[in-house]
N, C-alpha and C positions, 0 to 999 in steps of 0.2 A: 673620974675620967678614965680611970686605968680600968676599973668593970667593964668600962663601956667597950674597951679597944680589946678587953681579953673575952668580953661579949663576941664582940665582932667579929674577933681572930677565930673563936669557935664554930660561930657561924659559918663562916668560910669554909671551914674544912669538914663540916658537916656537910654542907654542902659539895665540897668534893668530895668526900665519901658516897653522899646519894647519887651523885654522877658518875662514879667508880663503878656503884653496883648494877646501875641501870644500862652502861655502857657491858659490862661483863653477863649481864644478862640479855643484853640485844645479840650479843657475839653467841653468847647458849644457844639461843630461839637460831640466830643465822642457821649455826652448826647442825641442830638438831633437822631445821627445816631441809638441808642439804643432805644429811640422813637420811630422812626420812621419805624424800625424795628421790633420790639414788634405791634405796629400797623399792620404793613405788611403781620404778623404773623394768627395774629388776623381775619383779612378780609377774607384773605386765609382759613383760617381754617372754616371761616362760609360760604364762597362760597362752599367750599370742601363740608359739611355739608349739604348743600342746595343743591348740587347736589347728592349728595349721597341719602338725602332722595326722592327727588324727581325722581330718579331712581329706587329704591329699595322699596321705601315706596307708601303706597295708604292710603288716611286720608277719611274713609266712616263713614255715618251714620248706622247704623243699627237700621230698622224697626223691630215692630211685637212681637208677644210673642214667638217664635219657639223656644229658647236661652234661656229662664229662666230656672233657675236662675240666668244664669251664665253670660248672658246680659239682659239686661232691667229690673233686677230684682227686681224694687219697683216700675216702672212706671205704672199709671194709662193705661185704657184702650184709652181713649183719649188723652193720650202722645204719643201712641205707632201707632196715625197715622199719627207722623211724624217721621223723623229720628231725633234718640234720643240718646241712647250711643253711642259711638264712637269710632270705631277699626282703629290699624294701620296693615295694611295686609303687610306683605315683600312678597314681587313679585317673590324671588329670593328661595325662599324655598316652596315645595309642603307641607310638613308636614306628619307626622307620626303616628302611634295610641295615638289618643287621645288627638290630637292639635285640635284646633279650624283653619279651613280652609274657602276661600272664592271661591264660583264655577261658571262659567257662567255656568247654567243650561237653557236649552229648553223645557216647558212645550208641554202640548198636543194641544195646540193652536197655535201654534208654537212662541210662544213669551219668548226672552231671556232676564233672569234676573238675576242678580247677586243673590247667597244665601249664609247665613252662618250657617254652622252646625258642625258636631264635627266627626273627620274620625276614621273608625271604621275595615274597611277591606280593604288590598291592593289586588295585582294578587296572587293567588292562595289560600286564606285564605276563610273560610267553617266560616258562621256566622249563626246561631241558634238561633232561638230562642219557649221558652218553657214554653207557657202558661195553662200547667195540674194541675198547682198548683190553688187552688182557692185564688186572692187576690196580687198575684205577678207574675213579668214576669221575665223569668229567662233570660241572654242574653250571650252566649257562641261566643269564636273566638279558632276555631279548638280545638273546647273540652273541653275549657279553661274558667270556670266561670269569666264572668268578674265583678270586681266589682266597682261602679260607685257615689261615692262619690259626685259628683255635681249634682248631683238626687234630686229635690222635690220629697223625695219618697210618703208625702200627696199626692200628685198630681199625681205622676206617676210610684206608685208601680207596677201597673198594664198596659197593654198599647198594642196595635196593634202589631204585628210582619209582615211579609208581607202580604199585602194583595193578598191571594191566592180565584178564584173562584172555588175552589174546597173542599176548607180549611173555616171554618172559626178561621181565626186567633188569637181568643181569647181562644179558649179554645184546642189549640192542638199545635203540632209544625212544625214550617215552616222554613227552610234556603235555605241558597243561596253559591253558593260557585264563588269567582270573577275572572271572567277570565283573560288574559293576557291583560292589558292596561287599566283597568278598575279601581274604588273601590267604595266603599260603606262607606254613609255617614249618618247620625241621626242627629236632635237635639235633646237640651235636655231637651225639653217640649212636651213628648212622646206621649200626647193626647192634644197636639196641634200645631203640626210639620208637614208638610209637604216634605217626605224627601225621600231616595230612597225603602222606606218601601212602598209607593205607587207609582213609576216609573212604572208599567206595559206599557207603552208606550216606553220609551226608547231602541233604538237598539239592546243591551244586559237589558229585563229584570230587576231591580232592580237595578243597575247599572250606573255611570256617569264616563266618559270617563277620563282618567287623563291628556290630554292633555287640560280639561275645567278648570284647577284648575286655580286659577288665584293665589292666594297665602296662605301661615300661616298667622293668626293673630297673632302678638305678641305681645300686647300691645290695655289693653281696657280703656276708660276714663267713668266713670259712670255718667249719668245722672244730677245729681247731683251736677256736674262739670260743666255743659253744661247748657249755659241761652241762647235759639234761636237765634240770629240776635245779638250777644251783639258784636261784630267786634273782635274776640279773637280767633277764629281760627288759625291763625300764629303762635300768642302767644302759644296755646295747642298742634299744631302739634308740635315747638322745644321743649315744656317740655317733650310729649311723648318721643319723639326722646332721649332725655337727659334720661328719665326711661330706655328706652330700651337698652343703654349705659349703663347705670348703671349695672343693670341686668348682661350684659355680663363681663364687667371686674370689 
């Protein structure tokens, strides 16, 4: 009888032993699936990430002094003959007054090249501008003094309006009104920009087509940031990409 009940009693706890381990291995599989899962998560989300930018987004350099302030704003002269700050243009948006925009422009040579400037007229919008004043250039959009806070106004209180062969555009006033599919663009280094203030060659006059737009800038990394050749470009494109996130929610 006592075999029987120390039979028994073993049974038992053999039995709680295999429900020990089955329970301890369901909790594994939980863990692991929860792992592995979050993981899953994860990947997904930076591929999604990765494609999202690389659809939507363009990681340029930008040259030159045409943008100061408001890019290359402290680099030397022999910085600014390579690419040096760093925009991220969205492809998927043209931009508004007073966005920073990226344009395939065709000069009078016929050679096409990316520019960035600062958009300033859409279709049907009268841009003016009024240089009677001795010492400053006034700059109107349908009547409407505009006023321009990212201005080196040292630098460029005063500045070309179009250049007209009939006008001299310094000391009188010259506009342009934009027609259906067009706009007009500046930067905002007014005496040393190249932009549609000198277009006399282009199809429409002063004018660049809006189907050249390539996109908004929305998001610039300074200088500053940026050491040539140091292999961090990945690295800078996701942080951008993470600002510009930020920014929106």
């Amino acid at each position: 009888m006592e075999n029987i009940e120390d039979n028994s009693i073993l049974l038992e706890r053999e039995a709680e032993h295999q429900n020990s381990k089955i329970k301890r291995y369901k909790r594994q599989n939980r863990a692991l699936a929860v792992v592995l899962a979050v993981a899953f998560i994860i990947i997904c989300a930076f591929v999604l990430l990765g494609m999202f930018a690389e659809n939507v987004y363009l990681y340029t350099g930008v040259e030159g002094p045409s943008m100061k302030p408001t890019i290359n704003a402290d680099a030397s002269e022999s910085e600014l003959d390579e690419a040096y700050d760093y925009a991220y243009v969205n492809t998927y948006q043209q931009g508004t007054y007073g966005d920073i925009i990226v344009v395939s422009h065709t000069d009078n040579t016929g050679q096409t090249k990316y520019v960035i400037k600062r958009l300033f007229g859409l279709a049907g919008d009268t841009i003016t501008f009024d240089n009677r004043e001795s010492g400053v250039t006034r700059v109107y959009r349908n009547g409407e003094l505009l006023t321009e806070d990212y201005l080196d106004m040292d630098a460029n209180s005063k500045f070309m309006g179009l250049i007209n062969q009939g006008l001299n555009s310094r000391f009188g006033i010259t506009e342009i009104t934009v027609p259906q599919g067009y706009i007009f663009y500046m930067g905002d280094n007014r005496n040393n920009s190249e932009d549609c203030r000198s277009y006399t060659y282009t199809e429409v006059p002063y004018c660049e087509k809006v189907e050249n737009i390539i996109g908004r800038v929305d998001y610039i990394i300074p200088h500053e940031d940026v050491a040539e050749g140091d292999g961090k470009d990945v690295e800078r494109f996701f942080n951008g990409i993470k600002e510009i996130f930020a920014s929106i929610f």
